[in-house]
N, CA, C and O atoms as a MOPAC input file, in Angstrom:
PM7 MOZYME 1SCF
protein

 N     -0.19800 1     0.56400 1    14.34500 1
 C      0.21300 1    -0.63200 1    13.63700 1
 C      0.73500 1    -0.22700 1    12.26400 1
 O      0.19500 1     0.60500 1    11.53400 1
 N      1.94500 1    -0.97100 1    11.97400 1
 C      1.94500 1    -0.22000 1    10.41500 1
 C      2.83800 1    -1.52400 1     9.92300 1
 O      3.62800 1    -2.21700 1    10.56300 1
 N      2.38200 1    -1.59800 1     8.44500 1
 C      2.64100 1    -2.43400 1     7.54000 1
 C      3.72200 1    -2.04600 1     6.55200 1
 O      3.97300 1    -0.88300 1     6.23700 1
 N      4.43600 1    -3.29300 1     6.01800 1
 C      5.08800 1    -2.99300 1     4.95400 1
 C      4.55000 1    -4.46400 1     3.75100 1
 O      4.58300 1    -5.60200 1     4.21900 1
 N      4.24200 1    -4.32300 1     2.75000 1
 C      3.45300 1    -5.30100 1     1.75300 1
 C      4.16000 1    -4.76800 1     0.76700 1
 O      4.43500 1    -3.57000 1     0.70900 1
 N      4.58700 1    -5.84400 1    -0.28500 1
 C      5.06100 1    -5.82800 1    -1.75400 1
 C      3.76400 1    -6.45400 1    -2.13900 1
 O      3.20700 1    -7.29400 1    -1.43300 1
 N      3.24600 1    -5.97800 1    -3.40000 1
 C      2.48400 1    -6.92100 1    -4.39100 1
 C      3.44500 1    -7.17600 1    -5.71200 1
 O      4.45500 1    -6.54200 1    -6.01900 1
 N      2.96300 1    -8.05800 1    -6.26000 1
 C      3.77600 1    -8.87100 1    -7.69100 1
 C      2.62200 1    -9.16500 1    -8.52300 1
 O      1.51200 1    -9.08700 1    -7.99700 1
 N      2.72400 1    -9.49500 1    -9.75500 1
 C      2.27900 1    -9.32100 1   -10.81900 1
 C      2.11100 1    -8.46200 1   -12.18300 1
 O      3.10200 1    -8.16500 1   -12.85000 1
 N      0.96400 1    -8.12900 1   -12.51300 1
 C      1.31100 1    -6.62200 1   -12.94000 1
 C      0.78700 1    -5.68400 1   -12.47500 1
 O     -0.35100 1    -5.21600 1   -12.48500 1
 N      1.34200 1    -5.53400 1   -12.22400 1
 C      1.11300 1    -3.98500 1   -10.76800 1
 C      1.61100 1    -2.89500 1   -11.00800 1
 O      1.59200 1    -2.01800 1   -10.14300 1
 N      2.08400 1    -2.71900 1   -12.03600 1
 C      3.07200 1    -1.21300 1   -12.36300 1
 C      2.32200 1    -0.78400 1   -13.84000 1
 O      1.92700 1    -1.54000 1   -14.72800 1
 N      2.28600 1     0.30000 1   -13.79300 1
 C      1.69500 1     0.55000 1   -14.98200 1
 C      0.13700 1     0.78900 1   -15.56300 1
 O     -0.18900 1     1.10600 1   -16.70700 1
 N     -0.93300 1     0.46600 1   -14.09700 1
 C     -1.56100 1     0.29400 1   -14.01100 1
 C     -3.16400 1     0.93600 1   -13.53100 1
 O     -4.36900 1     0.75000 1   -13.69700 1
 N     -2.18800 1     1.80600 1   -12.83200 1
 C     -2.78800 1     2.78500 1   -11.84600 1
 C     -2.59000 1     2.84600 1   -10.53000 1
 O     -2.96400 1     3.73400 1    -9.76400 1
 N     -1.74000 1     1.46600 1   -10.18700 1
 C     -1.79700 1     0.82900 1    -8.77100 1
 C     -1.53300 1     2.06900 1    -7.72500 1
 O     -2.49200 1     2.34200 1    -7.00300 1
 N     -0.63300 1     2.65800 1    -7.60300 1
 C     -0.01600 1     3.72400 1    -6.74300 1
 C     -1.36300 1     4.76500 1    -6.65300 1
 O     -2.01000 1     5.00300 1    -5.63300 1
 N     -1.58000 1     5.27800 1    -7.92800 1
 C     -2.64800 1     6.18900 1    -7.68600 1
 C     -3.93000 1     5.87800 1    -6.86600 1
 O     -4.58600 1     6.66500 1    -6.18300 1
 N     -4.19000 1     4.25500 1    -7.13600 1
 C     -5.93100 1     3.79000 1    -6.48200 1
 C     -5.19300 1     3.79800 1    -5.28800 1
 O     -5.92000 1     4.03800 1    -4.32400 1
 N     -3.59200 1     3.56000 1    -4.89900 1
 C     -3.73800 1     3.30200 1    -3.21900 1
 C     -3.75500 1     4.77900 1    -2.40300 1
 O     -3.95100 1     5.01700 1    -1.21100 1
 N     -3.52100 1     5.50500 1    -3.33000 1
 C     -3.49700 1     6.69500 1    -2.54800 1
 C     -4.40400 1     7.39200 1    -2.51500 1
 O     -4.36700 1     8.42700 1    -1.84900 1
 N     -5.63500 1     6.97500 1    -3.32500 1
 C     -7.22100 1     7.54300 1    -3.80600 1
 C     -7.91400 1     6.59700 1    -2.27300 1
 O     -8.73800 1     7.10500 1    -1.51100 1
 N     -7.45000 1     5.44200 1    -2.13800 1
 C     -8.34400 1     4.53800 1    -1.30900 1
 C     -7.67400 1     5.25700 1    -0.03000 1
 O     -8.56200 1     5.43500 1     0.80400 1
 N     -6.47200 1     5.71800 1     0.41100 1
 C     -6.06200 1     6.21000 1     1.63000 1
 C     -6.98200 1     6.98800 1     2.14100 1
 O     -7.66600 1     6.68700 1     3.12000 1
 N     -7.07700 1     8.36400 1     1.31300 1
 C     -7.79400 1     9.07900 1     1.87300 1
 C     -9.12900 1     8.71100 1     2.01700 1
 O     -9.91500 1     9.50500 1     1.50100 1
 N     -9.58500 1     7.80400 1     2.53000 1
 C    -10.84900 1     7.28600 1     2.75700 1
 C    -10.82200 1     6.42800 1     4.32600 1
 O    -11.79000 1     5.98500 1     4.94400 1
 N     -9.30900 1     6.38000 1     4.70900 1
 C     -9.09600 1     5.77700 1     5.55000 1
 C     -8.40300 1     6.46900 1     6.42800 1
 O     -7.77300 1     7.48100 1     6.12400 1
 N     -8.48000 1     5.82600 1     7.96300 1
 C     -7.08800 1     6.41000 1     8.93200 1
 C     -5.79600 1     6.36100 1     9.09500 1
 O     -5.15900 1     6.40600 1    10.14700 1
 N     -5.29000 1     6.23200 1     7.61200 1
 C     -3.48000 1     6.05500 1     7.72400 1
 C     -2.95500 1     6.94400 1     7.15700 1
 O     -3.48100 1     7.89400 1     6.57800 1
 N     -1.83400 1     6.68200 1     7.29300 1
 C     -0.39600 1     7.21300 1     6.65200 1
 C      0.37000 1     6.24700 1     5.96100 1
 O      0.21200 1     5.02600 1     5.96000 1
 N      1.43600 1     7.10400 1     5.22000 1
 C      2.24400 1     6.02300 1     4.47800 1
 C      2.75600 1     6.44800 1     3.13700 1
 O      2.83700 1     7.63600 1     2.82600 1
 N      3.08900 1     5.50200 1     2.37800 1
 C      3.41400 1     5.55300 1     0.76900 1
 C      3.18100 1     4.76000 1     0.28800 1
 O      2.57800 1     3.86300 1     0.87800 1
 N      3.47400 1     4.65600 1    -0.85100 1
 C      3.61200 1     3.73300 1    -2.26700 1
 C      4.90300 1     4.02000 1    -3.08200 1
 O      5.38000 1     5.14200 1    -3.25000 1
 N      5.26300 1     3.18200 1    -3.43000 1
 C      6.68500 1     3.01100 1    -4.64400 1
 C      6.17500 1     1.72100 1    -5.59400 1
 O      5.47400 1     0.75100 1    -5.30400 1
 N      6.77500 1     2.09100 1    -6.76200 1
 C      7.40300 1     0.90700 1    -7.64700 1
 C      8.77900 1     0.26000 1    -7.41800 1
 O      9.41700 1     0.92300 1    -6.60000 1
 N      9.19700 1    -0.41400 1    -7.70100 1
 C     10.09900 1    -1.32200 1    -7.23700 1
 C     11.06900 1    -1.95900 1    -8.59500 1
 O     10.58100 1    -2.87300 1    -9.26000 1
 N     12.09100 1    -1.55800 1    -8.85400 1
 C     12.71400 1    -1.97100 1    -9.93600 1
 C     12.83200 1    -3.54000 1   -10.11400 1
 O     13.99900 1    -3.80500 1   -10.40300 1
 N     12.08000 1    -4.62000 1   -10.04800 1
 C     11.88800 1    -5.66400 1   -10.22100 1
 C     10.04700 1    -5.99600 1   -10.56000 1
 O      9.31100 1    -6.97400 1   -10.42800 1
 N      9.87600 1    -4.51700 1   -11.06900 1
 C      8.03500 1    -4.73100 1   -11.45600 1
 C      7.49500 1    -5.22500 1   -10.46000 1
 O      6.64800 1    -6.04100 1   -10.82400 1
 N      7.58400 1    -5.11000 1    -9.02200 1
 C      6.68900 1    -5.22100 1    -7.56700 1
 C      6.58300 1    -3.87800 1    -7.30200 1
 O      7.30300 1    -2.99300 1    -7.76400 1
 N      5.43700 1    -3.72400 1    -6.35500 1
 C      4.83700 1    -2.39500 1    -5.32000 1
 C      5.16400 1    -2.55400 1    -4.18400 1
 O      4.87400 1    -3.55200 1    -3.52500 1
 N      5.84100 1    -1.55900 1    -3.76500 1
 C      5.87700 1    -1.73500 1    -2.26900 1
 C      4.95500 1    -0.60400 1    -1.74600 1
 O      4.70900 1     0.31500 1    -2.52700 1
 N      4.38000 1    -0.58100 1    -0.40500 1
 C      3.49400 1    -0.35400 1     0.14400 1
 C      3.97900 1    -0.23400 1     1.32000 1
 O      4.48600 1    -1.27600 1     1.73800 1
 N      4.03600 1     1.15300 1     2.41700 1
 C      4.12900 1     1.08600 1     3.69000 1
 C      3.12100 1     1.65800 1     4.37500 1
 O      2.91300 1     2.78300 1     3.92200 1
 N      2.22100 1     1.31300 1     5.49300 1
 C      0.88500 1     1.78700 1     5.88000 1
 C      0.98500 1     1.49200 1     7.12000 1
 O      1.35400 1     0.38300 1     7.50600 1
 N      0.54600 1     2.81900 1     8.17800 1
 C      0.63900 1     2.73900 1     9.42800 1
 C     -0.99500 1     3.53400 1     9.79400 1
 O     -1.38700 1     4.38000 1     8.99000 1
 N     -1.59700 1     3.30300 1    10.64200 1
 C     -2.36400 1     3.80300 1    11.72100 1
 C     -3.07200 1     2.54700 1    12.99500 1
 O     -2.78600 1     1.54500 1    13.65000 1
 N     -3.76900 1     3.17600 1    12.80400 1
 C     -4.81100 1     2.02100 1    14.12600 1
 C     -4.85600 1     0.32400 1    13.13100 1
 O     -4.49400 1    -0.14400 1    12.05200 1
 N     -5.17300 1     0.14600 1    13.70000 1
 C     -4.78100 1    -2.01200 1    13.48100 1
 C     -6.44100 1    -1.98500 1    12.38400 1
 O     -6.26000 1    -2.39500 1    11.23700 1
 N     -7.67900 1    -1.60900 1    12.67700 1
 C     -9.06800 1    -1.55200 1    11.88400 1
 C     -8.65100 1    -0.93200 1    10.82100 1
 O     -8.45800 1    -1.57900 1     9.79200 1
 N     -8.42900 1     0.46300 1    10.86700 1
 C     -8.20300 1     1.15900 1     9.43100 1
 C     -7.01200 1     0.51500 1     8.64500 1
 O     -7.04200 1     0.24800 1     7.44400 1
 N     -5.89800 1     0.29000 1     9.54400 1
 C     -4.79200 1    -0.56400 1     8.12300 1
 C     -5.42800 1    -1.27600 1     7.78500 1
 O     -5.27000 1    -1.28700 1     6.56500 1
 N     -6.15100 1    -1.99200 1     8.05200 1
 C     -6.52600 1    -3.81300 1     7.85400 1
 C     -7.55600 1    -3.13900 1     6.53800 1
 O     -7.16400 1    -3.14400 1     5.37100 1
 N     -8.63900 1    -2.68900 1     6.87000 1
 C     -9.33900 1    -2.04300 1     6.10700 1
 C     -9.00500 1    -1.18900 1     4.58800 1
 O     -9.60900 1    -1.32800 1     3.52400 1
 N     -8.06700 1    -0.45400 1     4.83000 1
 C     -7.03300 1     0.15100 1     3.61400 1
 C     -6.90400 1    -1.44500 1     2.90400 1
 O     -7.70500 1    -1.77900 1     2.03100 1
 N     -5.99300 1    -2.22500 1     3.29900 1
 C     -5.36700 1    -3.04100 1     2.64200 1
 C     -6.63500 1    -4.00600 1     2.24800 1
 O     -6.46100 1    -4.93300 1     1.45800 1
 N     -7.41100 1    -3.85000 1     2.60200 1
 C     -8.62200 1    -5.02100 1     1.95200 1
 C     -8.82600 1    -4.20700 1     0.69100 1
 O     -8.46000 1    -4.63400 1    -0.40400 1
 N     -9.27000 1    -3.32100 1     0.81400 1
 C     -9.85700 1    -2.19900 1     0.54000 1
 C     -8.72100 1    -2.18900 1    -1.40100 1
 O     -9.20400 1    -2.41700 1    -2.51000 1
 N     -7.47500 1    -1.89900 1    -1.12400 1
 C     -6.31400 1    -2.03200 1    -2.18100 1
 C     -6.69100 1    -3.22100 1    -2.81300 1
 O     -6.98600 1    -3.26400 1    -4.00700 1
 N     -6.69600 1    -4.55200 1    -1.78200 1
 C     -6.90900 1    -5.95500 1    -2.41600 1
 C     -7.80000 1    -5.95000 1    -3.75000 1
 O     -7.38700 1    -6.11900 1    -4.89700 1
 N     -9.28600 1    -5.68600 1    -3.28100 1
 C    -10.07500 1    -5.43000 1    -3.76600 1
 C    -10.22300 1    -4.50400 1    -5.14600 1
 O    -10.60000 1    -4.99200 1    -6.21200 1
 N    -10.05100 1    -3.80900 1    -5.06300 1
 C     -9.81100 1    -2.85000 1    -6.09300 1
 C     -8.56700 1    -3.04300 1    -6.98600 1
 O     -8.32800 1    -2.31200 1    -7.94700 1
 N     -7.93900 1    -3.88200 1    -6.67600 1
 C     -6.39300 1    -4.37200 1    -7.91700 1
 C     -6.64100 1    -5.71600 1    -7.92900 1
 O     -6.38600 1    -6.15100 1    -9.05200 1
 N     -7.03600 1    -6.59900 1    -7.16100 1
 C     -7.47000 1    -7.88000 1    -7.60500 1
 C     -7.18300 1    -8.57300 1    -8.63900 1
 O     -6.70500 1    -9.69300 1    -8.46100 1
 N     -7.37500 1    -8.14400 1    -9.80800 1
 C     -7.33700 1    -8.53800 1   -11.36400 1
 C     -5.55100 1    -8.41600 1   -11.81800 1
 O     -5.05500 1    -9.12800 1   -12.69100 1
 N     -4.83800 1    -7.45900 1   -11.08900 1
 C     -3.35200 1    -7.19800 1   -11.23400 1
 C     -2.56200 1    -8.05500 1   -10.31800 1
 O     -1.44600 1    -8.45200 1   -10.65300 1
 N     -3.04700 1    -8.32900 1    -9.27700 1
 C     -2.01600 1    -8.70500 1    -7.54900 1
 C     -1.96200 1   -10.02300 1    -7.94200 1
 O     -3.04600 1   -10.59400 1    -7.81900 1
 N     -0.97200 1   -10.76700 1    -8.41800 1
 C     -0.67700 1   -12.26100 1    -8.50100 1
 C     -0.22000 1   -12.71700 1    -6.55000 1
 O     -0.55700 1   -13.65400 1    -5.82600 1
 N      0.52800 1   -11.69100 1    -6.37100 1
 C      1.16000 1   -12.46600 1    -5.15400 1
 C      1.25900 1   -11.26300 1    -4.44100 1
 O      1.55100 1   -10.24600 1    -5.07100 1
 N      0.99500 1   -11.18800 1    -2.80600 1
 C      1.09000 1   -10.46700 1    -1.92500 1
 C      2.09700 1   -11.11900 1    -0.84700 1
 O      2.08100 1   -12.29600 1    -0.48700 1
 N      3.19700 1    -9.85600 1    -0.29700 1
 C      3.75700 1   -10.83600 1     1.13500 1
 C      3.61100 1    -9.13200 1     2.25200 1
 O      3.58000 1    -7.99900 1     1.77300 1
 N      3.55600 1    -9.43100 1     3.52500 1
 C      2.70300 1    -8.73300 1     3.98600 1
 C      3.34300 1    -9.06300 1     5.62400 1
 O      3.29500 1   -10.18800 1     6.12100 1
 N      3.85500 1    -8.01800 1     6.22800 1
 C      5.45400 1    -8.07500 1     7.62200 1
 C      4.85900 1    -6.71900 1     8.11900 1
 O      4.87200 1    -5.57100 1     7.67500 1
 N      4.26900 1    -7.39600 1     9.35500 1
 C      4.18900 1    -6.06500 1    10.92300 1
 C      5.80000 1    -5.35900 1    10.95100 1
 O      6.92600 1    -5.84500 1    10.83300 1
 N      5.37400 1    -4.22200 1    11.12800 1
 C      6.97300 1    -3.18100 1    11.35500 1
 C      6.74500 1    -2.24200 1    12.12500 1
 O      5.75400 1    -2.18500 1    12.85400 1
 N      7.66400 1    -1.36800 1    12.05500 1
 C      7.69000 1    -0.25100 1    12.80100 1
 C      7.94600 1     0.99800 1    11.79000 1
 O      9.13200 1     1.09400 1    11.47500 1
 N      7.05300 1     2.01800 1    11.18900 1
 C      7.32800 1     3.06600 1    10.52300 1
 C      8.59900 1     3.39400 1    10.04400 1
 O      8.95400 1     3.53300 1     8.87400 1
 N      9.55400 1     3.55500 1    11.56900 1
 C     10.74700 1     3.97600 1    11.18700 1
 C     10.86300 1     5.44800 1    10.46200 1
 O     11.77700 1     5.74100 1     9.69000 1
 N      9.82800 1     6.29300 1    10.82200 1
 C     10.23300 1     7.62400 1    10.17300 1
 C      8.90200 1     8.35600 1    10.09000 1
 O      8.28600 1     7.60200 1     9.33600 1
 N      8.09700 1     9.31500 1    10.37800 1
 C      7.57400 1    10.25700 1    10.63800 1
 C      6.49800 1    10.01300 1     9.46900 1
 O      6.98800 1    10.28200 1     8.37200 1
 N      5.46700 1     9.67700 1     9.42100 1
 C      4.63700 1    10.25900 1     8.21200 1
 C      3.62400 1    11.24300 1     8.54400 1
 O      3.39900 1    11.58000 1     9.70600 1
 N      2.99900 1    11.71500 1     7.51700 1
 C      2.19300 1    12.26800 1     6.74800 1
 C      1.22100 1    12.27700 1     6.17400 1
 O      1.79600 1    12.31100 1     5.08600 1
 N      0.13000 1    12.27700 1     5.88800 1
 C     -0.37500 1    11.73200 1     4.87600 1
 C     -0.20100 1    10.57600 1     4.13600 1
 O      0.34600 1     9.62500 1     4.69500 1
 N     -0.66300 1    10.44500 1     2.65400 1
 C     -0.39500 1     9.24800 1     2.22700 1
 C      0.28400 1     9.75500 1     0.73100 1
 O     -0.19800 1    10.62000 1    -0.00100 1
 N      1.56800 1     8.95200 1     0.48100 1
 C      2.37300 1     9.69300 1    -0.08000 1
 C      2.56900 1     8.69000 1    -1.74000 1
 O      2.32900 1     7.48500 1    -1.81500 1
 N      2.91400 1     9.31800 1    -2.58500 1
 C      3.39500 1     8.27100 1    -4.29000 1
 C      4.61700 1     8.89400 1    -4.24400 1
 O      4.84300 1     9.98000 1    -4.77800 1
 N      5.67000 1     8.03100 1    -3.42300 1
 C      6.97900 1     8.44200 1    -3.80700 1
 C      7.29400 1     7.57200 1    -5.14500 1
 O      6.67800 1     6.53300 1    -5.38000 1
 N      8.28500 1     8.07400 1    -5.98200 1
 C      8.94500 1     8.19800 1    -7.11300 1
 C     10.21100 1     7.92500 1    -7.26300 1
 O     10.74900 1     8.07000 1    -8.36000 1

């Protein structure tokens, strides 16, 4: 299963990218993180349907105080991952 999620608010600047990639490795996915030249995060996260779901609570939780608005679209990877990645 793999996700693609923007968060909005203030989300940049924050640490956001780093806690999602600190909370990955705690979990069964793959994926990245970006900033988004309109001050949103984008977020792409693929593994088993429990561990995404879990990751992304998991992010919720821990940025809470930053995430004004989440939107959140089932996909398809579209490209090979890795680990869990802070592209730039």
């Amino acid at each position: 299963m793999a996700k693609r999620v923007t968060y909005s608010g203030r989300v940049q600047g924050v640490g956001f990218r780093a806690t999602a990639a600190a909370i990955a490795s705690d979990h069964a996915v793959q994926g990245w993180v970006r900033n988004l030249s309109d001050d949103r995060v984008e977020l792409l996260v693929d593994g088993p349907p429990e561990a995404v779901e879990a990751f992304l609570n998991a992010v919720r939780t821990e940025m809470a105080r930053y995430i004004r608005g989440e939107e959140s679209v089932e996909c398809e990877a579209g490209e090979r991952l890795e680990g869990f990645n802070v592209r730039y």
